[in-house]
C-alpha positions in Angstrom: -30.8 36.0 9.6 -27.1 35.5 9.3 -25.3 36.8 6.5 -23.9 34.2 3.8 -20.3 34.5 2.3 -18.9 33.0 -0.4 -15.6 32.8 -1.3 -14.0 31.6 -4.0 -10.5 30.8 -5.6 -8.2 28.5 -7.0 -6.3 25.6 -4.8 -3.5 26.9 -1.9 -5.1 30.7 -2.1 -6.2 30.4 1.8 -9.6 29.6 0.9 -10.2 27.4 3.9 -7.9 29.0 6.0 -9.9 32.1 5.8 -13.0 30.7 5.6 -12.4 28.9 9.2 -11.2 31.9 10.8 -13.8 34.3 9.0 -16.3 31.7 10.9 -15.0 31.0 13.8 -15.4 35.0 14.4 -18.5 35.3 13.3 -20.2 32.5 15.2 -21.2 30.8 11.8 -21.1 27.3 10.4 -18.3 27.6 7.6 -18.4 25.0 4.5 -15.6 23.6 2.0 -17.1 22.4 -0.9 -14.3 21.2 -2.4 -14.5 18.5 0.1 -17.7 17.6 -1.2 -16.1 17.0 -4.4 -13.3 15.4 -3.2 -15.3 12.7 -1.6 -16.7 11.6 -4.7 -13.4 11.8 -6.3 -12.5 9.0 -3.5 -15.4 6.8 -4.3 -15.1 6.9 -8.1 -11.1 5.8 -7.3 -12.1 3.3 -4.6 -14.5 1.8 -7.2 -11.7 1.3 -9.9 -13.9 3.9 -12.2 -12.2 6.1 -14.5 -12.3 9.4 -12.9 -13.7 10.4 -17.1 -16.9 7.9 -16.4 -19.7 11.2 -15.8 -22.2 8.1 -15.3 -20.7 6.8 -12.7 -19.2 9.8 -11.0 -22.7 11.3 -10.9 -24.9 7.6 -9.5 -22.0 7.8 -6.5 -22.8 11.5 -5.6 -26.3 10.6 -5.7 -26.0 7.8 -3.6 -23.3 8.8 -0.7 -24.1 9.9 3.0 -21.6 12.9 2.9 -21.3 14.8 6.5 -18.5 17.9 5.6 -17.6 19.5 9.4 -14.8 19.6 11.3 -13.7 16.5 10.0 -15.4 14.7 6.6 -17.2 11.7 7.3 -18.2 9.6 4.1 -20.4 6.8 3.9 -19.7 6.2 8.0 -16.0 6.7 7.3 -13.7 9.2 8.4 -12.3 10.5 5.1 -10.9 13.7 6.0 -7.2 12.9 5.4 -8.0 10.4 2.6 -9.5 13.2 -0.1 -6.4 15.1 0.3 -3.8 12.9 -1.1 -2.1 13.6 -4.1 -3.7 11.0 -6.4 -7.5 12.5 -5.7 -5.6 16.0 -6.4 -4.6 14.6 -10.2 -8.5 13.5 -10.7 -10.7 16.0 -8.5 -10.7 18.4 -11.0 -12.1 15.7 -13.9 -14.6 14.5 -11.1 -15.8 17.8 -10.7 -16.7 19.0 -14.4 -19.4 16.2 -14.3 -22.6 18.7 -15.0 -24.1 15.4 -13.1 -21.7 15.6 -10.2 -21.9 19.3 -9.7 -26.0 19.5 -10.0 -26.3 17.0 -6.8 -23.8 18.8 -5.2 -24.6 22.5 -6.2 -28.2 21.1 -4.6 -26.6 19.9 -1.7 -25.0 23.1 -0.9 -28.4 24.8 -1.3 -29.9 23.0 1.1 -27.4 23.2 3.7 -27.3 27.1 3.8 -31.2 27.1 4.2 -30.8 24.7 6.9 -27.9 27.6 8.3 -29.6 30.5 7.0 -26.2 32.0 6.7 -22.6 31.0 7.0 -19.0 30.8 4.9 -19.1 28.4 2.2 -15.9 28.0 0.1 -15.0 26.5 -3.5 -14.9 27.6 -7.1 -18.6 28.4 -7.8 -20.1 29.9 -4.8 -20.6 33.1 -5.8 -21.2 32.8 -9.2 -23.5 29.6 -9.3 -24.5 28.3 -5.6 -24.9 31.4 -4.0 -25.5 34.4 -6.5 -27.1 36.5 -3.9 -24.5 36.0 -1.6 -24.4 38.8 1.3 -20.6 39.7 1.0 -18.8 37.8 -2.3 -14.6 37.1 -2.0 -12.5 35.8 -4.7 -9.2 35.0 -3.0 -6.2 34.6 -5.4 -2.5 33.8 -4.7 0.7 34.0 -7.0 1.9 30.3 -8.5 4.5 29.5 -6.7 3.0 30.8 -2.9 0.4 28.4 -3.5 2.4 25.6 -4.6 4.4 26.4 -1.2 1.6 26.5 1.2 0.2 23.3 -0.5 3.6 21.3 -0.4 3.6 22.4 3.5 0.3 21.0 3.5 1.3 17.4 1.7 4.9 17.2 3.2 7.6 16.5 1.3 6.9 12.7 1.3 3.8 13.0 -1.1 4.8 15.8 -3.2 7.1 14.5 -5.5 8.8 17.4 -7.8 9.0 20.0 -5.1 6.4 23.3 -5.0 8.2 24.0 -9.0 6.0 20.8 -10.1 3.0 21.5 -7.7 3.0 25.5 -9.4 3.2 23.9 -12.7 0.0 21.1 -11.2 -1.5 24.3 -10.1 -1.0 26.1 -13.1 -2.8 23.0 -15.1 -5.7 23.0 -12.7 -6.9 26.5 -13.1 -7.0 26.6 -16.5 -9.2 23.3 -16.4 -11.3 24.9 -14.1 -11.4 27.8 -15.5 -12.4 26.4 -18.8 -14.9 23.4 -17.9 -18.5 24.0 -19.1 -20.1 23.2 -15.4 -19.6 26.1 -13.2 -16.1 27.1 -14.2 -14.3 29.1 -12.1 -14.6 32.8 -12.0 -14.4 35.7 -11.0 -18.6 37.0 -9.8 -18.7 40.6 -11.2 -19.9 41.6 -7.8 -16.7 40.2 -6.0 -14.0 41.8 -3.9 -10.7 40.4 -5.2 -8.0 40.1 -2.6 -4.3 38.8 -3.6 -3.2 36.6 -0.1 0.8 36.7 -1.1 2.0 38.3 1.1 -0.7 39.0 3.5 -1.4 37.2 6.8 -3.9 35.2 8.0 -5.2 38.0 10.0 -4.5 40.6 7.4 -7.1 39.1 5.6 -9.4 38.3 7.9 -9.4 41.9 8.9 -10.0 43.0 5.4 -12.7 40.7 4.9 -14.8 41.5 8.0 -14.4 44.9 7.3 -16.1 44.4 3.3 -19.1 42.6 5.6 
């Protein structure tokens, strides 16, 4: 049986980053659920639905043929540079606090680590709600402004209007909705190792985390 990680975190902490590499190491198949949500962020925009609409959020997450690998394929359709764009960034987070939304995904998630049995699955909720029983638990954190620096690198100046202060104060805004919806709001599992990427490399961390395995 492989072991199961979860690792959790609020957006630009490394999540991914680490996750990949933590995966890549290991030999194990590595999940972003944020993608997950993302996609259905996409299809309630696409369908001219108010990102608020829970109904309608929650009938498209039922209904969508989601494949999340090295690249996100949605409904047939290679999404994966589509649900990063700032303009599913400003509604994810309303998307995702849809109890609907998150119980098909939550399920979702489920199912694809007992098809694994194991692996490194990233998002918000892993190790508090999807995977309580997780083997090793990581809750990666970042200061503001870092993370509004990695994620401006990651939009380009052309998309990220403002500069990294706006995106820390965008940032800013989004954890404390996550951090306050009543689905699965992100925290901190008492059972988790906190590590603070700042100003720590890639392979700082990785080292760290393979060593908590």
């Amino acid at each position: 049986m492989s072991p199961l990680i979860a690792i959790d975190g609020p957006a630009g902490s490394g999540k991914s980053t680490i996750a990949r590499a933590i995966a890549a190491r290991l030999g194990l198949s590595h999940l972003d659920t944020g993608a997950m949500y993302r996609s259905v962020t996409l299809l309630v925009l696409e369908a001219g639905a108010d990102p608020a609409d829970a109904d309608t959020a929650a009938r498209l997450a039922k209904q969508m043929e989601l494949s999340c690998n090295e690249r996100v394929v949605l409904n047939g359709r290679d999404v994966t540079a589509e649900i990063r764009t700032p303009v599913v960034d400003a509604a994810v987070s309303t998307v995702a606090a849809h109890p609907g939304v998150r119980a098909e995904l939550v399920a979702r998630q489920r199912a694809w680590g007992a098809s694994k049995g194991g692996g490194v699955v990233e998002g918000r909720d892993i190790g508090t709600v999807v995977f309580p029983k997780a083997d090793l638990k990581i809750y990666l954190t970042a200061d503001p402004q870092e993370r509004a620096r990695r994620r401006l690198a990651q939009l380009g100046a052309s998309q990220a209007a403002g500069g990294d202060g706006e995106l820390a104060a965008q940032l800013s805004r989004r954890d404390a909705f996550d951090s306050t919806r009543a689905a699965s709001p992100l925290a901190v599992a008492p059972d988790a190792v906190v590590l603070d990427s700042t100003h720590r490399s890639v392979e700082d961390v990785v080292k760290e985390v393979l060593s908590r395995l």
